[in-house]
C-alpha positions as CSV (number, residue, x, y, z in Angstrom):
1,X,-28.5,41.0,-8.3
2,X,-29.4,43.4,-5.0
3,X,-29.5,39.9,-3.1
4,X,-26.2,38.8,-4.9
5,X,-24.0,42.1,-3.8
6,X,-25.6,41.9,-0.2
7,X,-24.7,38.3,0.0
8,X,-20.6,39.0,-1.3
9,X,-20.9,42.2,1.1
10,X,-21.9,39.7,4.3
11,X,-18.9,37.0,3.0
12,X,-16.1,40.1,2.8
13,X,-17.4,41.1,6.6
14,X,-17.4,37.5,8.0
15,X,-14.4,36.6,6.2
16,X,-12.6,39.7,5.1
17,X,-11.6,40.9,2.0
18,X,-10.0,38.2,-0.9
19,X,-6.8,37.2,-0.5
20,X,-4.7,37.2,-3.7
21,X,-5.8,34.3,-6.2
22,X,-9.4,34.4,-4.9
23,X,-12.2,36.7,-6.1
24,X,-16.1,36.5,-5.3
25,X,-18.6,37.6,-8.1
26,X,-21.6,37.5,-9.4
27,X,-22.2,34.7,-12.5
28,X,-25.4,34.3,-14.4
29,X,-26.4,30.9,-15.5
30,X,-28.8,30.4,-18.6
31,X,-31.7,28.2,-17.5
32,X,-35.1,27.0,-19.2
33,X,-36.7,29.6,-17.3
34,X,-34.2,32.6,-17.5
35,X,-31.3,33.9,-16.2
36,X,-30.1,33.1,-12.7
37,X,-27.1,34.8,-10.7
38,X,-24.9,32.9,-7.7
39,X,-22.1,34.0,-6.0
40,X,-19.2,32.4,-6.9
41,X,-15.7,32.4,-5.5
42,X,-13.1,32.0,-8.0
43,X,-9.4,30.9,-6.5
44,X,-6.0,29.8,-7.5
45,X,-5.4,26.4,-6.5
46,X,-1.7,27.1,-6.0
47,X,-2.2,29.8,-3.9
48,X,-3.1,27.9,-0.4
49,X,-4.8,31.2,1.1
50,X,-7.1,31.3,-1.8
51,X,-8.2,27.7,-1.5
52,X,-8.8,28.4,2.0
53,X,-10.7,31.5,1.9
54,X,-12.6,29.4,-0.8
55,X,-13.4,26.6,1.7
56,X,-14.4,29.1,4.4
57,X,-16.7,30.7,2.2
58,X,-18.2,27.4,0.6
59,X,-18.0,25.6,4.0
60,X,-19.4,27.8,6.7
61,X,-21.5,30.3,5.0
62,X,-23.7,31.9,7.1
63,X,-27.3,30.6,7.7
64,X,-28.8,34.1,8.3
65,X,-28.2,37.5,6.6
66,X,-26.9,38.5,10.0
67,X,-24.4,36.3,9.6
């Protein structure tokens, strides 16, 4: 979870806060193993700034914690 809020924190300073329609949070996914969290973004696909924050975020996520 620590890795999840430091990882939404490092998208919201790359790409600045959520536009309206969009949202990034933490889901937890039932497994074999246990539970897992990702960071999602959730968006509104008739609001265009939310798709493209959405893209952004999905599409050139940063490949370092420096970001």
């Amino acid at each position: 979870m620590k890795e999840c809020r430091r990882f939404i924190a490092l998208l919201r300073r790359i790409f600045g806060p959520e536009p309206e329609g969009a949202m990034l949070q933490i889901k937890a996914f039932e497994h074999d193993f246990g539970t897992y969290h990702e960071v999602v973004c959730w968006f509104d696909t008739d609001i265009p700034t939310s798709v493209e924050y959405a893209q952004r975020c999905e599409g050139e996520t940063p490949a370092t914690w420096e970001g």
